[in-house]
Each structure stands twice: as structure tokens, then as C-alpha cells.
DSSP file (Angstrom, degrees, kcal/mol; ACC not computed):
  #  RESIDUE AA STRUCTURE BP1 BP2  ACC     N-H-->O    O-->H-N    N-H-->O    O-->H-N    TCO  KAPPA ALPHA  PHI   PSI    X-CA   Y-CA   Z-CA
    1    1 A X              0   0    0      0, 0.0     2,-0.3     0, 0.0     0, 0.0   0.000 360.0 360.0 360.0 113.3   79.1  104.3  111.2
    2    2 A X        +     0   0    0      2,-0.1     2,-0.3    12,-0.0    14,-0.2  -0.644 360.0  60.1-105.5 149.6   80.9  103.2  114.2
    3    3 A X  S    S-     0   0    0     -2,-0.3     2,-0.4    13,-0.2    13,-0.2  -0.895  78.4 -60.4 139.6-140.8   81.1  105.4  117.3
    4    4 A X        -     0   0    0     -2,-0.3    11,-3.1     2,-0.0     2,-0.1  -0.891  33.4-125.7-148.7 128.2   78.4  107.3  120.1
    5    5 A X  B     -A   14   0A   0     -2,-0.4     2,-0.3     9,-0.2     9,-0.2  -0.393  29.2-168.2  -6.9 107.6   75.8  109.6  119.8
    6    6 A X        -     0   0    0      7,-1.8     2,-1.4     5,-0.1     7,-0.5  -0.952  11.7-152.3-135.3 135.5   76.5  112.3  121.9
    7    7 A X        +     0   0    0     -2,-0.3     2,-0.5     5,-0.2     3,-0.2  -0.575  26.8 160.6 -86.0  76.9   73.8  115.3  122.8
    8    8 A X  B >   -B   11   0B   0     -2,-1.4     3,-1.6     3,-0.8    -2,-0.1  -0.926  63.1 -16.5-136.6 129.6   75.4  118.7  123.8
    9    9 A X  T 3  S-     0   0    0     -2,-0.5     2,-0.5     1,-0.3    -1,-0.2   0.870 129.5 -44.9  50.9  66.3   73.6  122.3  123.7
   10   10 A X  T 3  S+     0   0    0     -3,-0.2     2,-0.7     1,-0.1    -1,-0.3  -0.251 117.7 107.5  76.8 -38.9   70.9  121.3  121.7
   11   11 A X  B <   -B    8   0B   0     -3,-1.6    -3,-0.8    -2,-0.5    -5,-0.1  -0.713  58.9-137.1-101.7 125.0   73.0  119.2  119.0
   12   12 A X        +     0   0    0     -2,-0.7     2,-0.5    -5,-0.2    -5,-0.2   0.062  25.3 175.0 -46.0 139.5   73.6  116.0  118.1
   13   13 A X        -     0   0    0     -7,-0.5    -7,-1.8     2,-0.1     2,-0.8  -0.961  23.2-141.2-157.3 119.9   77.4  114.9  117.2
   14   14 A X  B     -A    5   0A   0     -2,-0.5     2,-0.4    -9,-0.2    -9,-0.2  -0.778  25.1-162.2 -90.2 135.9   78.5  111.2  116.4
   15   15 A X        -     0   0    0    -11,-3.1   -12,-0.1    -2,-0.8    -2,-0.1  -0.702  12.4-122.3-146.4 135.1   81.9  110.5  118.0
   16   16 A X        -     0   0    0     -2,-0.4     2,-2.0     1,-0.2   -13,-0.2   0.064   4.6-136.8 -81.1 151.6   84.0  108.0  117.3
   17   17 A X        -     0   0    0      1,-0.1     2,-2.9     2,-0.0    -1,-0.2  -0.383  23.7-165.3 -52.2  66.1   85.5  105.3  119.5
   18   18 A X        +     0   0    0     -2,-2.0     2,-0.2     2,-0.0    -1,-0.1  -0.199  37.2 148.3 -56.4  89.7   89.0  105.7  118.0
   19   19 A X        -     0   0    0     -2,-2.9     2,-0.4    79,-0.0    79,-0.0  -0.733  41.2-141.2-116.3 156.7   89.5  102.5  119.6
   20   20 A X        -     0   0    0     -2,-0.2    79,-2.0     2,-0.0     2,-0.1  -0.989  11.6-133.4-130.6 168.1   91.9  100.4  117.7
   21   21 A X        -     0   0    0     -2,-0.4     2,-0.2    77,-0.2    77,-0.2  -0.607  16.2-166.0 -95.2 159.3   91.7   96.2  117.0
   22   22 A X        -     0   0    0     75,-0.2    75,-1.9    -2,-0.1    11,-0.1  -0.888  22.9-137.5-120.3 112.2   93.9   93.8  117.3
   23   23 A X        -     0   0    0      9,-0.3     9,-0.5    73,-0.2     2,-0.2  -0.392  26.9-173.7 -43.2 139.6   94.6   90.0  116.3
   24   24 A X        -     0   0    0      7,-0.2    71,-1.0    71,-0.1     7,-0.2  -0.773  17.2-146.8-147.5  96.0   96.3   88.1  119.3
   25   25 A X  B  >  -C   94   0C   0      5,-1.0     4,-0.6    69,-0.2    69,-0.2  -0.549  18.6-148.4 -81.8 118.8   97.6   84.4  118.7
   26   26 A X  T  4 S+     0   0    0     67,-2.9    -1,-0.1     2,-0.2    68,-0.1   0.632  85.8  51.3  -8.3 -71.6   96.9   83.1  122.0
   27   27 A X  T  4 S+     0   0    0     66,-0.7    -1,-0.1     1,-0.1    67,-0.1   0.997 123.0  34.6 -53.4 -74.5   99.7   80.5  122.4
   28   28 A X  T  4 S-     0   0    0      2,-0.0    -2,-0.2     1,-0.0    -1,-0.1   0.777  92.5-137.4 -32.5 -59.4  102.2   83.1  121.5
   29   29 A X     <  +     0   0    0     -4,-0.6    -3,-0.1     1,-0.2    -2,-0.0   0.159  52.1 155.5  95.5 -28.3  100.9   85.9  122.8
   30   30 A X        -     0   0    0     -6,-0.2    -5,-1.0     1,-0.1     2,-0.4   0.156  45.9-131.5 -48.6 146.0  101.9   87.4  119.6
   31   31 A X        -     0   0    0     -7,-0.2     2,-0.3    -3,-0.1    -7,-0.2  -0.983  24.3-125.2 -76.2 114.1  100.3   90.4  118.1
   32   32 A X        +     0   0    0     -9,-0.5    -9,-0.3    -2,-0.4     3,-0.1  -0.588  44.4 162.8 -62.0 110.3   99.3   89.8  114.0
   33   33 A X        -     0   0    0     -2,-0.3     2,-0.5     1,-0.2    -1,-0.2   0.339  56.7  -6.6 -96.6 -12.8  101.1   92.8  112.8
   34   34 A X  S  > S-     0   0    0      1,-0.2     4,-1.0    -3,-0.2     5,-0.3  -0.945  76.9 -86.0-175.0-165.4  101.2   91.8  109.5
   35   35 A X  H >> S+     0   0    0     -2,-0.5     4,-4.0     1,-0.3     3,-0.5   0.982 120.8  52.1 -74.5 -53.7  100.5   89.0  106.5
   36   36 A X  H 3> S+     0   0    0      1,-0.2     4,-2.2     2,-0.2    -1,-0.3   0.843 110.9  41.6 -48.3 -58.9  103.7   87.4  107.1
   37   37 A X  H 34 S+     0   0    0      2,-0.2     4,-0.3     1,-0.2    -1,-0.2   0.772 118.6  50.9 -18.1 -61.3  103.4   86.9  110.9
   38   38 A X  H XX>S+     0   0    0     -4,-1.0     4,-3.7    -3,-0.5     3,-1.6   0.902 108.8  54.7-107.4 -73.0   99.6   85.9  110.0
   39   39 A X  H 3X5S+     0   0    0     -4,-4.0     4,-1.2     1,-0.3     5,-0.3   0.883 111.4  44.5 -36.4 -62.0  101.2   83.3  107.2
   40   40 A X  H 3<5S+     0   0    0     -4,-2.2     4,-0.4     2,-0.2    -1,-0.3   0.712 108.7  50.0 -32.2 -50.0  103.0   81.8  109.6
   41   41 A X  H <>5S+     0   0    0     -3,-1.6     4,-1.1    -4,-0.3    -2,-0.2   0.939 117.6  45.5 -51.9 -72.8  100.6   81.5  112.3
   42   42 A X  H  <>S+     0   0    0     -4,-3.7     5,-1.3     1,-0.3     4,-0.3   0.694 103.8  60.7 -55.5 -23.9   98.1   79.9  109.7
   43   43 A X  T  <<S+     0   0    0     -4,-1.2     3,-0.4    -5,-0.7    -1,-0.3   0.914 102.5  50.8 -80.6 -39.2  100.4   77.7  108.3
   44   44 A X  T  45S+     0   0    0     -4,-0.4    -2,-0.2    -5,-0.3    -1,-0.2   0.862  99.5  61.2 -73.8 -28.4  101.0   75.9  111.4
   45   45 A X  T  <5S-     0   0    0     -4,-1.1    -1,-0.2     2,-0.1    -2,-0.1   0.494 128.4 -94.5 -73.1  -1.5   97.8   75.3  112.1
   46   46 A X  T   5S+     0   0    0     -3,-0.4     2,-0.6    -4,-0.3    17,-0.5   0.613  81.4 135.7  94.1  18.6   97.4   73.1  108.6
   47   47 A X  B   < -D   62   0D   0     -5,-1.3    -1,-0.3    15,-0.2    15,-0.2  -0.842  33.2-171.8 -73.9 118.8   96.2   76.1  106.5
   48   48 A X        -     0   0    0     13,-1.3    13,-0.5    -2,-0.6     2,-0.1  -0.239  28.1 -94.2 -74.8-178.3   97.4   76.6  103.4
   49   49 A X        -     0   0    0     11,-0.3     2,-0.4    -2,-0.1    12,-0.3  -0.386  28.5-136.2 -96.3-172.6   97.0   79.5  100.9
   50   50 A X        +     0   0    0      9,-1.5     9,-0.4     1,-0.1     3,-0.1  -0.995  22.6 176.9-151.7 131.5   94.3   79.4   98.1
   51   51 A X  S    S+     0   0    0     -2,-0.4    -1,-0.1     1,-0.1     9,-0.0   0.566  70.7  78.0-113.0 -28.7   95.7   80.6   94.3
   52   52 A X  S    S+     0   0    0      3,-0.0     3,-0.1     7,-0.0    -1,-0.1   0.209  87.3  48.7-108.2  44.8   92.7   79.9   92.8
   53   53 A X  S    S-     0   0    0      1,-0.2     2,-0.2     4,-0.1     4,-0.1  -0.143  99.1  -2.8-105.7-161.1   90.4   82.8   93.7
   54   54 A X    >   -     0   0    0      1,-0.2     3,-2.4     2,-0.1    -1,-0.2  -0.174  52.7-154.9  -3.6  87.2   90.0   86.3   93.9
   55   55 A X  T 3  S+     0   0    0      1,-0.3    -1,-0.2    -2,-0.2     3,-0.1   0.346  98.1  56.8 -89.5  27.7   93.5   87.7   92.7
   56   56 A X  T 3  S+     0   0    0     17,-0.1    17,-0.9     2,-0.0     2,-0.4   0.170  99.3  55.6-119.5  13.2   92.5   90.6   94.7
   57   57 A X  S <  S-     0   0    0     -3,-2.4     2,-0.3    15,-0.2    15,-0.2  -0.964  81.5-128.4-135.2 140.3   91.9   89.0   98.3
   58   58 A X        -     0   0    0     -2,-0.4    13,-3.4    14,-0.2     2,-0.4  -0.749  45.5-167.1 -66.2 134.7   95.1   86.7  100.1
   59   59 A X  E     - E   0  70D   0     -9,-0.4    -9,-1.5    -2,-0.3     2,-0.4  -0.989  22.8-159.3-160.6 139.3   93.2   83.8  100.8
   60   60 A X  E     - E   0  69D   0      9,-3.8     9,-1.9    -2,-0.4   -11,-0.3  -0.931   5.8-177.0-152.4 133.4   93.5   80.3  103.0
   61   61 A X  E     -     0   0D   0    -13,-0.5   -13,-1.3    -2,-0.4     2,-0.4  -0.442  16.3-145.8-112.2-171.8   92.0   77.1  103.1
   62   62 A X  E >   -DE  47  65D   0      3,-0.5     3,-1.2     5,-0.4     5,-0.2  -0.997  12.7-142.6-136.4 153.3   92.3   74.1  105.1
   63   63 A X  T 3  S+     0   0    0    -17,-0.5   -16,-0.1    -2,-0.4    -1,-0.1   0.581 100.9  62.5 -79.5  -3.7   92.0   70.2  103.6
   64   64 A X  T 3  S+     0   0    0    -18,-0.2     2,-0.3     1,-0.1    -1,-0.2   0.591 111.4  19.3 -85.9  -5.5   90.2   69.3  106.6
   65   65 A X  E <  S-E   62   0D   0     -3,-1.2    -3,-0.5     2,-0.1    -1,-0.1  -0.949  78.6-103.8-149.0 145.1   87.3   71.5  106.4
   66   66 A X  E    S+     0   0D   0     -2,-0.3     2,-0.2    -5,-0.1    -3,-0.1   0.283  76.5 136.6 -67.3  20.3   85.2   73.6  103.8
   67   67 A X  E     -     0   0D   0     -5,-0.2     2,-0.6    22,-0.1    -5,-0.4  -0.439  34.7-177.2 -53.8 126.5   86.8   76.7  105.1
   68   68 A X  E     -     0   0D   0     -2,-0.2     2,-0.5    -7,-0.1    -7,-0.2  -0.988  14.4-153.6-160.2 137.1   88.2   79.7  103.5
   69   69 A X  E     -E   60   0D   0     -9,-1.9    -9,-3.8    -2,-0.6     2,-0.4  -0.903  14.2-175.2 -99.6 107.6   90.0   82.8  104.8
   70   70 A X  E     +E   59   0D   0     -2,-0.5   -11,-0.3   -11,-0.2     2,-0.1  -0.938   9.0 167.9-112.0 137.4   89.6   85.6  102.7
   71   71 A X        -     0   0    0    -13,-3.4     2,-0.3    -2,-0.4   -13,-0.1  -0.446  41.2-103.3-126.7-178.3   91.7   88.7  103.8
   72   72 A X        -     0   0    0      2,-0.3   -14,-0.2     1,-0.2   -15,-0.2  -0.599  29.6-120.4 -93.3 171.4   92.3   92.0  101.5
   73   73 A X  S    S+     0   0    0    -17,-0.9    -1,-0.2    -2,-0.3   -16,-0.1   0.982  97.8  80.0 -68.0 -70.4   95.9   92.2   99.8
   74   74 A X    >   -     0   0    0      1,-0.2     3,-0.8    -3,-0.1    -2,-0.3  -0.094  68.7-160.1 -56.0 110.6   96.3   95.5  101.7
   75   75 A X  G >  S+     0   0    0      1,-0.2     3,-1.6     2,-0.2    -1,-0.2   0.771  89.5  68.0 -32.4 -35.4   97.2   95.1  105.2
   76   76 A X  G 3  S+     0   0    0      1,-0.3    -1,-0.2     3,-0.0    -2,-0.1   0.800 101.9  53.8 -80.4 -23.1   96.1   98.4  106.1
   77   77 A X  G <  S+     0   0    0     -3,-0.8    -1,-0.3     2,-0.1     2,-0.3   0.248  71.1 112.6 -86.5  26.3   92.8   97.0  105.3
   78   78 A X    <   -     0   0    0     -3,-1.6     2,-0.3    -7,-0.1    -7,-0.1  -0.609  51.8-177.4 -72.2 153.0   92.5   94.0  107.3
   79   79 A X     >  -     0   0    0     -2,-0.3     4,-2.0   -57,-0.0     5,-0.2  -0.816  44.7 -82.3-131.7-180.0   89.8   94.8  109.8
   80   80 A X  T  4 S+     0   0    0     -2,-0.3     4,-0.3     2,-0.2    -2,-0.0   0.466 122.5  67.5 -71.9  15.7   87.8   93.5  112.9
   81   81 A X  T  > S+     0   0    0      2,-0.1     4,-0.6     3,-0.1    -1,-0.2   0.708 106.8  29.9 -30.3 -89.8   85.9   91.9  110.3
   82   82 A X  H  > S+     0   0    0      1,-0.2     4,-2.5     2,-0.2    -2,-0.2   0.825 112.2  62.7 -83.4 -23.9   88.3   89.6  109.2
   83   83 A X  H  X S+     0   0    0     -4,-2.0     4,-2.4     2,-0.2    -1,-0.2   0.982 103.9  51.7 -60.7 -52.2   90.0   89.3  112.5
   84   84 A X  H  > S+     0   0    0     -4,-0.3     4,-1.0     2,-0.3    -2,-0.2   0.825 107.5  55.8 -56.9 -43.8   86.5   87.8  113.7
   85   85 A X  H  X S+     0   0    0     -4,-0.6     4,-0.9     1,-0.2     5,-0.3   0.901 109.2  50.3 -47.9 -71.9   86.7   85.1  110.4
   86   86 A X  H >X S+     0   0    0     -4,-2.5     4,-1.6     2,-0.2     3,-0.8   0.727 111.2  41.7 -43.9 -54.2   89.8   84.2  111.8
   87   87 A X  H >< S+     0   0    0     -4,-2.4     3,-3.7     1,-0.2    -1,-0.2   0.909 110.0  59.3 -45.8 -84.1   88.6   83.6  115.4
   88   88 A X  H 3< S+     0   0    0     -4,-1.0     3,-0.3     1,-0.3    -1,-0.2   0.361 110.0  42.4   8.3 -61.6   85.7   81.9  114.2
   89   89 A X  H << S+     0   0    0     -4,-0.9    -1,-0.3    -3,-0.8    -2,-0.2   0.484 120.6  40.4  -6.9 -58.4   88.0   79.2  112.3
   90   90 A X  S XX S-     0   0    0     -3,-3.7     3,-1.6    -4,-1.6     4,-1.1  -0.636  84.3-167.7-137.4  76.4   90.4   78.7  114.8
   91   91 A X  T 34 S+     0   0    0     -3,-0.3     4,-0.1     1,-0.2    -3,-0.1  -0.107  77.3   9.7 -52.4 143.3   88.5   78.7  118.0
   92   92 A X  T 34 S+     0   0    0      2,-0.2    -1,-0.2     1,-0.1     3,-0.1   0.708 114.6  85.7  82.6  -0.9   90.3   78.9  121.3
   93   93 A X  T <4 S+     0   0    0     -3,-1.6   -67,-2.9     1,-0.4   -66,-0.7   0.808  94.8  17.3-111.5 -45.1   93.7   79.8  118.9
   94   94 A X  B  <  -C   25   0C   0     -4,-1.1     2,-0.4   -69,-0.2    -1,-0.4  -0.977  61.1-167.0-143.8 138.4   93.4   84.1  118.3
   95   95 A X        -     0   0    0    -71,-1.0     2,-0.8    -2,-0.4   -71,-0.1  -0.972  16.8-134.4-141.4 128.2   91.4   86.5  120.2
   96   96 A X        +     0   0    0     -2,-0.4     2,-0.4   -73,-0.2   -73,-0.2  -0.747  32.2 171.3 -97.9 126.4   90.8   90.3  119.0
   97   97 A X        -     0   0    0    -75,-1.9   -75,-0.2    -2,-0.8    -2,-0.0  -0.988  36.5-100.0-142.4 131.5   91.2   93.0  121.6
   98   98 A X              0   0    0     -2,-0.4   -77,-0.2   -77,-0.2   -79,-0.0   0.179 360.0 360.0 -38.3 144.9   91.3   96.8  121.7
   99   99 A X              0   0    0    -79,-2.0    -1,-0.1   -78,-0.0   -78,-0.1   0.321 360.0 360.0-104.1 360.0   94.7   98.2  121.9
């Protein structure tokens, strides 16, 4: 339950920050709008994709590292979540910021 409290005429009322997130490759500038963009991004950085998991999650490792990206299939469900993996991964590379 994301959002603020707020206290008017006796009752209590959550409302939310419709704030929304973003992935933002750095270098680029780019905004992640969508897996392909994402694919790209990742790919250049020596990540590859990962077959042999979840056939419900897009998913990316790297050979350098025990790492692993797992995202949902559905775009519309990537979240600040997974944007945050990503940062996390590739410090200094993608930065998540309110639109």
C-alpha cells in the first residue's frame, strides 16, 4: 500500500502518490520503455538471456558473476522492483527516477 495518510474532518483517507517510475540508462540517457530497448542495453553490457528458468519470468545472466535478472514477461508489469535489481547489477549504468 503505497501512498500518504491524509487526516481531513475527522477521517482518515490513504492517497496515492500516482507518481510514476522509470528506468534511465545513464550513458544514453535513454528511457527503458520496453524489453527490447532493455535487451539491448543488457546485452551490451555482457549479459545474456537465461532459457533455463522460470518460462514465466524473461530472465538474464552474466558469465562473469552469479547474477541473475529476473523480470516478468509482461512489460506492463515491470516495476520499481525490478528496476532497483537492475541498478543494483549495474552500478553507475541505470538510475530509476519519477516521471
Amino acid at each position: 500500500m503505497a501512498g500518504v495518510w491524509v487526516f481531513n474532518n475527522g477521517v482518515y483517507r490513504l492517497e496515492s502518490g500516482a507518481r510514476r517510475r522509470v528506468l534511465e540508462h545513464l550513458p544514453s540517457g535513454e528511457v527503458v520503455a520496453s524489453y527490447s530497448s532493455l535487451d539491448r542495453i543488457l546485452k551490451g553490457l555482457g549479459w545474456e538471456r537465461y532459457y533455463g528458468g522460470d518460462p514465466d519470468l524473461y530472465q538474464f545472466h552474466k558469465h562473469s558473476s552469479i547474477d541473475l535478472i529476473s523480470l516478468p514477461k509482461d512489460f506492463s508489469k515491470f516495476g520499481s522492483v525490478h528496476m532497483y535489481d537492475i541498478v543494483v547489477k549495474n552500478p553507475n549504468v541505470f538510475h530509476v527516477r519519477d516521471m
